[in-house]
C-alpha positions in Angstrom: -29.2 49.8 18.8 -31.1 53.6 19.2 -29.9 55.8 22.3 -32.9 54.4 23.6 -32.9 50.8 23.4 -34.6 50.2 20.7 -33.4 48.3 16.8 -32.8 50.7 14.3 -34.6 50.3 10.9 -33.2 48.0 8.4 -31.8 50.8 6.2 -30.1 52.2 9.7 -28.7 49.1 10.8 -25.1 48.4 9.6 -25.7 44.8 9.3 -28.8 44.3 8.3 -30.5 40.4 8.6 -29.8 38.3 5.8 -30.4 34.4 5.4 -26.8 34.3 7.6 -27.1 36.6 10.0 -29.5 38.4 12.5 -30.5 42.2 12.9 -27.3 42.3 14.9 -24.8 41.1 12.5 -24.3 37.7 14.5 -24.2 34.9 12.7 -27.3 32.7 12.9 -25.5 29.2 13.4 -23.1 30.7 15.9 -26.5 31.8 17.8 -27.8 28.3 18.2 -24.9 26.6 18.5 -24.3 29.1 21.9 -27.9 28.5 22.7 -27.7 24.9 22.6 -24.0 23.8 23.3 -25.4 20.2 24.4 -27.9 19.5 21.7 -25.1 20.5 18.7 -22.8 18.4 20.7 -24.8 15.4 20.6 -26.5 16.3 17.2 -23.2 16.1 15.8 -22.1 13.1 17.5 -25.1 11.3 16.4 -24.5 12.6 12.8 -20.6 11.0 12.9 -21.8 7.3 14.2 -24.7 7.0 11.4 -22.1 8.3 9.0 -19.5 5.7 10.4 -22.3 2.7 10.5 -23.2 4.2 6.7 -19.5 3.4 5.7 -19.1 0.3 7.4 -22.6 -1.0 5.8 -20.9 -0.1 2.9 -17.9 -2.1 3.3 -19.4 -5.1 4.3 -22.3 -5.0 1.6 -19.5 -4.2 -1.1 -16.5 -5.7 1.0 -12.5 -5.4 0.7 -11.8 -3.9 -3.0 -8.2 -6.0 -2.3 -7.8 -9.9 -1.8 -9.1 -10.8 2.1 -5.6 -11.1 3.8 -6.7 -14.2 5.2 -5.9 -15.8 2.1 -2.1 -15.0 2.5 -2.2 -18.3 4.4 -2.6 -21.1 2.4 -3.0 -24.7 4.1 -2.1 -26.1 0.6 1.2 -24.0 0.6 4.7 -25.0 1.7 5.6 -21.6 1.7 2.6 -20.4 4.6 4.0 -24.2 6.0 7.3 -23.1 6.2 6.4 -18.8 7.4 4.9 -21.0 10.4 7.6 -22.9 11.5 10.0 -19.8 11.2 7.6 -17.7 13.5 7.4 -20.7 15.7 11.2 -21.1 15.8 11.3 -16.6 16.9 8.9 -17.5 19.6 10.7 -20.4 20.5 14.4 -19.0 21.0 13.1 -15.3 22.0 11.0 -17.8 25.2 14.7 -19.9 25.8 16.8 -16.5 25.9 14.6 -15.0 28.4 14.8 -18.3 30.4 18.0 -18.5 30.8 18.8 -14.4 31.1 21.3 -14.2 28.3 19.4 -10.8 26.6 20.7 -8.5 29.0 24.3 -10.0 29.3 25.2 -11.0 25.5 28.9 -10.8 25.3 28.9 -11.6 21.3 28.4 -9.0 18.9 26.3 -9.5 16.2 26.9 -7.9 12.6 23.4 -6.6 11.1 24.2 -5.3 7.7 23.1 -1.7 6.8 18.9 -0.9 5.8 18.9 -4.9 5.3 16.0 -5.1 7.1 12.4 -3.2 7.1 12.0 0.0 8.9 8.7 1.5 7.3 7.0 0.8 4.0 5.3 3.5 2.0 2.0 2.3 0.8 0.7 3.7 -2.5 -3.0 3.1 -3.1 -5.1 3.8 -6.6 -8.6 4.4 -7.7 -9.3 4.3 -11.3 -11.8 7.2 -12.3 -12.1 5.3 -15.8 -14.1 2.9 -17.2 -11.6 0.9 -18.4 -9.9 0.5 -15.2 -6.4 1.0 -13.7 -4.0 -0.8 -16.3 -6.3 -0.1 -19.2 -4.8 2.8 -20.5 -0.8 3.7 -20.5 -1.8 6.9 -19.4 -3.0 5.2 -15.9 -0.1 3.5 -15.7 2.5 6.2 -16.2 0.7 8.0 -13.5 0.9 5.3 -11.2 4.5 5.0 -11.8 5.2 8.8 -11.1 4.7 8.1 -7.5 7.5 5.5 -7.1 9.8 7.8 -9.3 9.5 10.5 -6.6 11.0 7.7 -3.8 13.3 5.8 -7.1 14.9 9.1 -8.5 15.2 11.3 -5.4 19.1 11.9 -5.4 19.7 10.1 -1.3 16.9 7.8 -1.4 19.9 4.5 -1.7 20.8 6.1 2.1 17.2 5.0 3.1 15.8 2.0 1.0 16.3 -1.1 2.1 18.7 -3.0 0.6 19.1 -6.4 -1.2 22.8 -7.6 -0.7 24.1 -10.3 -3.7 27.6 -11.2 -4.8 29.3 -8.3 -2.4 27.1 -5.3 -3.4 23.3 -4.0 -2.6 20.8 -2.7 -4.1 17.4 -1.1 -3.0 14.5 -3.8 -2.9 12.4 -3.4 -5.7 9.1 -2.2 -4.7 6.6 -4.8 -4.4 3.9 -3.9 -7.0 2.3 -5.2 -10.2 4.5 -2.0 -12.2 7.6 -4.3 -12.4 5.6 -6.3 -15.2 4.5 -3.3 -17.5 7.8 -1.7 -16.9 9.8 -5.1 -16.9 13.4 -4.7 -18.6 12.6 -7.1 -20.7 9.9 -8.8 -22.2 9.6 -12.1 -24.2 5.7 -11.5 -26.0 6.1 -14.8 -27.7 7.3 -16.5 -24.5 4.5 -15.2 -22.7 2.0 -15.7 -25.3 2.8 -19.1 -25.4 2.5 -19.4 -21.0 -1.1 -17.3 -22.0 -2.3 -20.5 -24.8 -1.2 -23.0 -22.6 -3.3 -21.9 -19.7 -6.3 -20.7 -22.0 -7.3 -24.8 -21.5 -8.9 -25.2 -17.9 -7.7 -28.8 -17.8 -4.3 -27.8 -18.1 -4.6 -25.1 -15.0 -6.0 -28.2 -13.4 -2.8 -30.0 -14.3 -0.7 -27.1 -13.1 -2.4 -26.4 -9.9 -1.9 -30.3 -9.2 1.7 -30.9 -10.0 3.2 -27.1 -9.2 3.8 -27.7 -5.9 5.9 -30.7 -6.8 7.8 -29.4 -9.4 8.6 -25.9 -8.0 8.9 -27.1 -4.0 9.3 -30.8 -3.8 6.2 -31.3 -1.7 2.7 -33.1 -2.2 4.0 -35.3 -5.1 2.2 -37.9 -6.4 3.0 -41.9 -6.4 5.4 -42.1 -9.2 3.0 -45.4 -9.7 0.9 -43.4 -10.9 2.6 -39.9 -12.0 2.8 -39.3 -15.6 5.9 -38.4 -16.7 4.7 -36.4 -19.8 2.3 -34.4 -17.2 5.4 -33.9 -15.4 7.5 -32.9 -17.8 4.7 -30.3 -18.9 4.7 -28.7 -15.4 8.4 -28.5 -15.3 8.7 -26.5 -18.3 5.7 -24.4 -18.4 7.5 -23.3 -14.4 10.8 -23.0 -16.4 9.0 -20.9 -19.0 7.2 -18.7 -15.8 10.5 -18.3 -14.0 12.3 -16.8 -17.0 9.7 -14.1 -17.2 9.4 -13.6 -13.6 12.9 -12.8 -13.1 13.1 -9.9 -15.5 9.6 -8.2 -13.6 11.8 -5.6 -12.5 10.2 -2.3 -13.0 13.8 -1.3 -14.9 12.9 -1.0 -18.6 10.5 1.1 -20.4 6.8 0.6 -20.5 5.6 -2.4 -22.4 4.0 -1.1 -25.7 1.5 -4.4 -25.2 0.0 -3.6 -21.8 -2.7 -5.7 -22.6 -0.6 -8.7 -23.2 0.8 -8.0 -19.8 -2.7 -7.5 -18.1 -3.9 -11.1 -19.5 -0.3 -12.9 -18.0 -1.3 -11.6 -14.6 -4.8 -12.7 -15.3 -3.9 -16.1 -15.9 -1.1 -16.2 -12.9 -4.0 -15.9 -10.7 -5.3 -19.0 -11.6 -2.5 -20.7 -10.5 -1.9 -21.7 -6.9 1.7 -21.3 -6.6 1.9 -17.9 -8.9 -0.9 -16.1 -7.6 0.8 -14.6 -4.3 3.4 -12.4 -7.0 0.1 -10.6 -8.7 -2.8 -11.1 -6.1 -1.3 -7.9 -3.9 -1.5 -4.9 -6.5 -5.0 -5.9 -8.2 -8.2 -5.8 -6.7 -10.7 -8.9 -5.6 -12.7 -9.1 -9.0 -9.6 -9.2 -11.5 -9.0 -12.1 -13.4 -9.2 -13.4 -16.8 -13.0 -13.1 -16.5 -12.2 -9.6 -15.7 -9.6 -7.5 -16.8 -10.6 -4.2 -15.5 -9.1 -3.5 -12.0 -10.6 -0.3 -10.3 -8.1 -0.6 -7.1 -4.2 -1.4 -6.8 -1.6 -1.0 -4.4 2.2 -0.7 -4.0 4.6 -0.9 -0.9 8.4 1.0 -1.5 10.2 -0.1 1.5 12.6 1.8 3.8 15.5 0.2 5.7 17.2 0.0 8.9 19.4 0.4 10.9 20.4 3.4 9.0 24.3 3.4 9.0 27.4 0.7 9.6 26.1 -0.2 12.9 27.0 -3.3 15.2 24.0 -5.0 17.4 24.7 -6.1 20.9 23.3 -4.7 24.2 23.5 -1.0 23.3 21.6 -1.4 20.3 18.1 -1.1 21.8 14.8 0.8 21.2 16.3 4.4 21.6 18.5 3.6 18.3 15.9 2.3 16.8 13.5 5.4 17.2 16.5 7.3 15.9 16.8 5.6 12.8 12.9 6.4 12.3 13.1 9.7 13.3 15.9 10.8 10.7 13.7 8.4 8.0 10.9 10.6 9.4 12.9 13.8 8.8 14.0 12.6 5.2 10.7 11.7 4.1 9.3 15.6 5.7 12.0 17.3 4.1 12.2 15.9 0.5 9.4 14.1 -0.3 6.1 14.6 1.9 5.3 17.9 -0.2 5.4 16.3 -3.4 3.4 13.1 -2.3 0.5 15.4 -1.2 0.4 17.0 -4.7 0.4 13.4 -6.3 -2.4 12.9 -3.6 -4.5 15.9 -4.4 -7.7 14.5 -5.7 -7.4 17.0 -9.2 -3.9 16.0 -9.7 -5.1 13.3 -12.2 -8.0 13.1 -14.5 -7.5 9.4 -15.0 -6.8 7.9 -11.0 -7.0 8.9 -7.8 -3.7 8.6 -5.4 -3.7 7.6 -1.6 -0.4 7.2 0.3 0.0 5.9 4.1 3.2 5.4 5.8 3.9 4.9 9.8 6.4 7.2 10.6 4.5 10.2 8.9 1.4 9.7 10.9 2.2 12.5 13.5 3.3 14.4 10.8 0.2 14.3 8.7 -2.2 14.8 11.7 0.4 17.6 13.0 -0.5 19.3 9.6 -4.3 18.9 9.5 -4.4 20.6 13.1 -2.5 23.4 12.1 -4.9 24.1 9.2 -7.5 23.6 11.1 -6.6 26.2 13.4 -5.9 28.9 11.0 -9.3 27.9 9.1 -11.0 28.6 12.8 -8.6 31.7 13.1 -9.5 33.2 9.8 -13.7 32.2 11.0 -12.8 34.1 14.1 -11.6 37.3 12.4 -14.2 37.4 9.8 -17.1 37.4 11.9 -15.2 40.0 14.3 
């Protein structure tokens, strides 16, 4: 202002008002956001729960892009039969221990073997920007891969998978995603072309879904009365014929120059009730061999524990355990978590889009986003001074 109080003239006043800022060089929304503290409080409140009732509108108009997980459970299934009686048989002994006080006095040691069991699981989730969808182009798929690399060929990751112990020596769990197929280390096409003609005749899915869980489990068999034996014998090898595939799915080789071939083999395992749980997981809701185009997938690589030779008896508690997951924590932080964010980076890939969530990096991640945060309101704070 003048000696006297009053505003200078526009061409006197070093900031003059602009569509941001008034005759004093304040900013405009800083003014009414000072003025009105309560009302932008609310008024952006407001503005979040539409925004959150928007999204899950959305959702539920749209739904889940993934299989509903209430479908893991099959009534039908001797394996969700048999997943029910083992978490009955937990609850059971964990309710009998307690009664009878042996937890806190156990006088046996029990061996665990090292990272055999789950510590943390790093989810890997894709959007397809393509019309032809997340498997339709090798390009897509490569990309996909790249972010199980980063875990696969990071030189101390074997120190932190989990680890699959046969014959005397371990290996890290393959991760659990549809990947193993197109990258399996090998590949019969005529085997699997002749699995894809079989199943191309609805009656014979029928047959399948009818006898599988005989064949494959022993369970739910018919009246040998009334079974026919060539049906049977059908079932039994069309499984053999499945199971010799299946077991070389193991994401080892290179990537199959028929992806399409592949695509259509998953298709058609969906349709069947005892195959579906392998491919259901890393496809979304509306693939199948009506639809081969799959805008969503997903992939768990899983971490182990306890990290270390390590015997578990009364001294093996919760404190251990939050040690393993810290130095996991401080693996992933250190070698990985830069890298994952630049797979993650929404420009990183004209063909997908690349989320990643894991447990133990939660703190980590929010950790990050306040310290931006704060140096973005920093920087705001020097730029209007």
């Amino acid at each position: 202002t003048e000696e006297d109080g009053s505003v200078p003239s526009e061409s006197k006043c070093p900031h003059p008002p602009s569509f941001f800022t008034d005759e004093y060089g304040n900013l405009k929304f800083v003014n009414l956001v000072v003025r009105n503290p309560f009302t932008m409080f609310l008024s952006i409140l407001i503005i979040c729960i539409v925004v959150s009732g928007i999204l899950a509108k959305t959702v539920i108009d749209n739904g889940n892009p993934f299989a509903n997980q209430g479908q893991d459970y099959d009534m039908n299934d001797v394996r969700s039969t048999a997943y029910d009686s083992l978490r009955l048989a937990i609850d059971e002994v964990e309710i009998q221990r307690e009664i009878l006080g042996n937890i806190s006095s156990m006088e046996s040691v029990v061996e665990v073997k090292r990272q055999d069991q789950v510590m943390d699981q790093a989810l890997w989730i894709y959007e397809s920007k393509t019309a032809d969808g997340l498997f339709g182009s090798k390009q897509s798929i490569r990309a996909m891969k790249e972010a199980y690399d980063l875990f696969i060929e990071e030189e101390s990751h074997e120190s932190y998978c989990q680890l699959k112990y046969e014959n005397g020596t371990s290996e890290c769990v393959l991760p659990f995603s549809p990947l193993n197929m197109y990258y399996a280390s090998e590949w019969d096409s005529n085997a699997v072309q002749i699995i894809i003609d079989e199943l191309a005749n609805p009656d014979n899915v029928l047959k399948y879904n009818f006898l599988g869980l005989c064949i494959e489990f022993d369970v739910l068999c018919p009246d040998p009365a009334f079974a026919d034996e060539e049906d049977m014998a059908w079932t039994a090898a069309l499984n053999d014929n499945i199971t010799r595939i299946f077991d070389t799915l193991d994401g080892k080789g290179e990537l199959n120059s028929d992806i399409d071939q592949v695509t259509l083999f998953a298709a058609y395992m969906t349709e069947l009730n005892t195959k579906r749980g392998y491919v259901n997981f890393g496809y979304d809701k509306n693939f199948g061999i009506t639809n081969l185009k799959t805008k969503y997938s997903r992939g768990a690589f899983f971490w182990g524990g306890p990290l270390g030779d390590r015997e578990v008896s009364k001294t093996y508690g919760e404190d251990e355990e939050d040690k393993d997951e810290e130095s996991l924590k401080q693996y992933i932080a250190k070698n990985l978590l830069q890298d994952m964010k630049k797979i993650a980076a929404e420009d990183y890939n004209p063909e997908l889009n690349s989320y990643f969530f894991m447990g133990s990096l939660i703190l980590e991640i929010i950790f990050d986003i306040v310290k931006r945060d704060a140096s973005l309101a920093l920087f705001s704070f020097l730029f209007v001074c």
